[in-house]
C-alpha positions as CSV (number, residue, x, y, z in Angstrom):
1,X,9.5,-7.0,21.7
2,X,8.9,-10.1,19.5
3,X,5.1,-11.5,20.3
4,X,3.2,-12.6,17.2
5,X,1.0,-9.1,17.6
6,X,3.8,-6.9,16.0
7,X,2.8,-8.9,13.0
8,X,-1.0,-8.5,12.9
9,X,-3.2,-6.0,11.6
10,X,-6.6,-7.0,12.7
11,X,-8.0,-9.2,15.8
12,X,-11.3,-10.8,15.7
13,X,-12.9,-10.7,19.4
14,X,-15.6,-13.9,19.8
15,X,-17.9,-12.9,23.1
16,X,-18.8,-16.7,24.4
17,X,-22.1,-15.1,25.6
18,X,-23.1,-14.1,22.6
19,X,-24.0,-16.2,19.2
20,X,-23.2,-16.1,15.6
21,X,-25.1,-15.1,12.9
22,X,-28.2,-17.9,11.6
23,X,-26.4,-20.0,9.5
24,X,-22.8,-19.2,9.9
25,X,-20.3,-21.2,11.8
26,X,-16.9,-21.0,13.3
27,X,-15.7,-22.2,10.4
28,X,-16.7,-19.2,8.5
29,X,-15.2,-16.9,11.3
30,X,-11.9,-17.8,11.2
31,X,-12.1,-17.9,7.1
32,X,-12.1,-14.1,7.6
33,X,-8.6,-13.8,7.1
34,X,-8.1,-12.2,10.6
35,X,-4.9,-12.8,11.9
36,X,-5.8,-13.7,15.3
37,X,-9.1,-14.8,16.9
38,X,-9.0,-13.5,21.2
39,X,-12.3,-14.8,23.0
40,X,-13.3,-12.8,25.4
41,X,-16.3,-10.0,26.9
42,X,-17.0,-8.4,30.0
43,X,-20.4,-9.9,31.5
44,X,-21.9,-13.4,31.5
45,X,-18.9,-15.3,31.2
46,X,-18.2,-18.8,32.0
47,X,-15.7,-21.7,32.3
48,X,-18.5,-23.8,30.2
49,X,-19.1,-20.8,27.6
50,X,-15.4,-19.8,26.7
51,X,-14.2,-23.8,26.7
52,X,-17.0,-24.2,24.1
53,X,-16.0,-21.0,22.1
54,X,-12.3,-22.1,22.0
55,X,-12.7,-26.0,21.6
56,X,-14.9,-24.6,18.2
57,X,-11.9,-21.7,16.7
58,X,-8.8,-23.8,17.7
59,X,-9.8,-26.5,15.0
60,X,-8.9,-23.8,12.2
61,X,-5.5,-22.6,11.3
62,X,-5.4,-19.3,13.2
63,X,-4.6,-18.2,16.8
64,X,-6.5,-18.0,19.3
65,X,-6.0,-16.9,22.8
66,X,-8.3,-16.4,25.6
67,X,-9.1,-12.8,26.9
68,X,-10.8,-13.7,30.6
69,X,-12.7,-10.8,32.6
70,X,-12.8,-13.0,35.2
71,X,-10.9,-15.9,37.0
72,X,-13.6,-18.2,36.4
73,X,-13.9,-17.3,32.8
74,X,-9.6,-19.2,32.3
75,X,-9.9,-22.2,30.7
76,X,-6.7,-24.6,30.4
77,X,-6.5,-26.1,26.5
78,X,-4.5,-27.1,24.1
79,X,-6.5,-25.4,21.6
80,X,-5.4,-21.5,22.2
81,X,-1.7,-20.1,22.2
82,X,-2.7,-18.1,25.0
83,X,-3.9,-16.0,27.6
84,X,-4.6,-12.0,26.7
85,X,-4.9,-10.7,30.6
86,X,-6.1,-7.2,30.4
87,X,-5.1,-4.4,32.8
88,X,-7.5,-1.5,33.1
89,X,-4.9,1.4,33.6
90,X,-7.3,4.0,33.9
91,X,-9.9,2.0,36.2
92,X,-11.5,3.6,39.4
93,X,-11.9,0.3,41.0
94,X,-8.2,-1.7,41.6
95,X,-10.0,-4.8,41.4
96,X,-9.3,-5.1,37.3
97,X,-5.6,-3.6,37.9
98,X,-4.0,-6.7,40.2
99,X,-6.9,-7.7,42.0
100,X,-8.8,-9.9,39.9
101,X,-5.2,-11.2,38.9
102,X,-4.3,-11.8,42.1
103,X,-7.7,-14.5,42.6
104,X,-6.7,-15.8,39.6
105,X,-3.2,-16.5,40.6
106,X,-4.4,-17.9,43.9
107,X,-7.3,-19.9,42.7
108,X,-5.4,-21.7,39.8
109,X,-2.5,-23.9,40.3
110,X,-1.9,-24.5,36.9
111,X,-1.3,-20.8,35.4
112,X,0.8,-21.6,32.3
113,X,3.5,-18.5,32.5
114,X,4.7,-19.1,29.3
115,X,1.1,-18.5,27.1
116,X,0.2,-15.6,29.5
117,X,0.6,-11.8,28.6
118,X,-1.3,-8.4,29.4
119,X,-2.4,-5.8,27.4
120,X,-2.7,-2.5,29.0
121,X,-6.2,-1.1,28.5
122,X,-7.2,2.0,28.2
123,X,-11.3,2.4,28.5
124,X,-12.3,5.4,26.9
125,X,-16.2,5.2,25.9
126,X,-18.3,5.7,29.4
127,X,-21.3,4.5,27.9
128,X,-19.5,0.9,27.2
129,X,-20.2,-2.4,29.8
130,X,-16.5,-2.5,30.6
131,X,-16.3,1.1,31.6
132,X,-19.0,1.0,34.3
133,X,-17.6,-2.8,35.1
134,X,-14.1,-0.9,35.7
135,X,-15.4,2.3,37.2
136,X,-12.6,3.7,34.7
137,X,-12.5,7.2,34.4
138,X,-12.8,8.2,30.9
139,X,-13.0,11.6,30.9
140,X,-9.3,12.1,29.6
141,X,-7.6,14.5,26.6
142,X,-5.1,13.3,24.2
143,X,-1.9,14.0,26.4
144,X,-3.4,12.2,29.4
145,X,-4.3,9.0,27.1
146,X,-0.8,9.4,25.4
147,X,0.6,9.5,29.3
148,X,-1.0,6.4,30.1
149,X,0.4,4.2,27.2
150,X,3.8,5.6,28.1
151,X,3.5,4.6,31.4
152,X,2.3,1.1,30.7
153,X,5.2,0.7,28.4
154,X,8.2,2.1,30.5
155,X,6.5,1.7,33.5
156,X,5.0,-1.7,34.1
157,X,6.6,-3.2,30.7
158,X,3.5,-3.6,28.2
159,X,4.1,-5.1,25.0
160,X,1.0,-4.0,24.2
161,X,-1.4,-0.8,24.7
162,X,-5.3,-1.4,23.8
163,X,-6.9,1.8,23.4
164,X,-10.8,0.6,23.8
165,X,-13.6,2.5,22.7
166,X,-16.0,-0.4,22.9
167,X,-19.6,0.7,21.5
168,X,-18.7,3.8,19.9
169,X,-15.6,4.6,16.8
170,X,-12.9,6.5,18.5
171,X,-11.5,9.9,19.0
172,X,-8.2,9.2,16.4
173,X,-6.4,12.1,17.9
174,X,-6.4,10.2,21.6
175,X,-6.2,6.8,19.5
176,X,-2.7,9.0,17.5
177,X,-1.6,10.3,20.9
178,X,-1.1,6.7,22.3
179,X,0.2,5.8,19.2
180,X,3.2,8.3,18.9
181,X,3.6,7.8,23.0
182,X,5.2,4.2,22.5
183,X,8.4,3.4,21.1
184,X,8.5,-1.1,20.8
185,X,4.9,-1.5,22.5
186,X,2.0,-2.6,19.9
187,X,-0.8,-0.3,20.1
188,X,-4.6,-2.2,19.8
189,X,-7.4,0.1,19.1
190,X,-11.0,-1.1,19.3
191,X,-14.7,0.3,19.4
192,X,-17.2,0.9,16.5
193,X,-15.6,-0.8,13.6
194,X,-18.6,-1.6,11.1
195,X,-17.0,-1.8,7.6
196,X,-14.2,-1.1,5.3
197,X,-13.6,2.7,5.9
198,X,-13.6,2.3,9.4
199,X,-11.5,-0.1,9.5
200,X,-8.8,1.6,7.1
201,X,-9.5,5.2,9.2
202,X,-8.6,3.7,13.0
203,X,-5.5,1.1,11.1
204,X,-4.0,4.2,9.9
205,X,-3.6,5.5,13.8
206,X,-2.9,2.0,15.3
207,X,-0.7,-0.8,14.8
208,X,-3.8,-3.3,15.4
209,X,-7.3,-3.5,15.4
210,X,-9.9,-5.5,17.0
211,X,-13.4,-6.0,15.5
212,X,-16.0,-7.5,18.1
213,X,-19.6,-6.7,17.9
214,X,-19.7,-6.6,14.2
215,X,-19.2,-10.9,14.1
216,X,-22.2,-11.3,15.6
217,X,-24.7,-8.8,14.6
218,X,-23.5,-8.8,10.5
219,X,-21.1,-11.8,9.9
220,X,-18.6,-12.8,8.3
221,X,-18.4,-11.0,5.3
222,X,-19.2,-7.7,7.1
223,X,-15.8,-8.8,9.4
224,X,-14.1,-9.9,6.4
225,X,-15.2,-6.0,4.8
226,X,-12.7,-4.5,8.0
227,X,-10.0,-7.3,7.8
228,X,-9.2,-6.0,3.9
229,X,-9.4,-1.9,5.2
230,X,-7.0,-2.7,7.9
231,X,-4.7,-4.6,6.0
232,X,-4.9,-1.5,2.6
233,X,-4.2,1.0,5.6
234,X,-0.6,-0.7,5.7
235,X,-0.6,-1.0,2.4
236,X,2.3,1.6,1.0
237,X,0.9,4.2,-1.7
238,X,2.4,3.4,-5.2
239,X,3.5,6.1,-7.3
């Protein structure tokens, strides 16, 4: 499997609803040395919001792609490589499995194939906005969660598995179980990443990281603090 994420450590998620830090600018964001910018969140989204958010981070030399919750969210530009399209394997509701997709498929004309790709969630924190949006059932062990990103793998074809603990840092033996489940997939973990050490602690059990909330309550320094812990936990010990 050859997308661009087997080469990336950590992801910077933008939420269009939400704003950046006084004085700070997009500019700043994708300074952080992140190797990818995906815009995306799960409630008040907009054509109007995520156009404005990805018009700002596609001037600046870093990728961007577009992570919709909702048809109306897709935007069409030329400033993104491309569209993240998540698929909530563990969700009570089959809406935000195919049928969301389906709407989207059937609303647009103009779906661009060759910039669209799906990561394979896996919602694990009930208290989170996407796990009460999903009605995904959360109450799973390690060999249930490790069962799912095998499934999405062999089963549906996922290049990559996003283990989200949005709200809250992760169990790392469910985050490890996923991560020893896939063979060529790229594992994402993301939830409660605040600084350096928990950055480096959930790097060292995933192949990727993604740091949301953290953007636009602390800034950019605080993000750049996790890009360096993610990139030292792939750092091989010297002796």
């Amino acid at each position: 499997m050859s997308g661009p994420w087997t080469e990336w450590d950590h992801v910077l998620k933008i939420d269009p609803d939400k704003s950046l830090v006084d004085g700070e600018t997009f500019e700043d964001v994708a300074a952080t040395g992140t190797d990818a910018i995906e815009v995306g969140g799960t409630t008040g989204m907009t054509e109007e919001k995520m156009a404005r958010v990805v018009d700002a981070c596609g001037k600046y030399d870093v990728p961007v792609y577009i992570e919709p919750s909702n048809p109306a969210s897709v935007v069409h530009s030329d400033r993104h490589d491309g569209y993240l399209i998540p698929v909530v394997m563990n969700a009570g509701d089959v809406t935000w499995i195919t049928g969301a997709h389906k709407e989207w498929i059937r609303l647009d004309d103009d779906v661009d194939w060759s910039r669209t790709f799906t990561e394979a969630y896996i919602v694990l924190n009930p208290e989170a906005s996407v796990a009460t949006y999903t009605q995904a059932n959360c109450d799973l062990e390690a060999d249930e969660v490790a069962a799912y990103a095998e499934a999405a793998e062999h089963l549906l074809g996922q290049e990559i598995v996003y283990v989200e603990y949005s709200g809250t840092l992760g169990d790392t033996e469910k985050v490890q179980a996923a991560h020893d489940a896939l063979d060529d997939a790229t594992l994402f973990y993301g939830g409660g990443i605040h600084d350096y050490d928990s950055a480096r602690q959930m790097a060292s059990h995933s192949d990727v990281i993604v740091v949301g909330d953290l953007v636009h309550d602390e800034g950019a320094d605080a993000v750049r603090e996790t890009v360096e812990g993610a990139k030292d936990a792939k750092t091989p010990v010297q002796d």
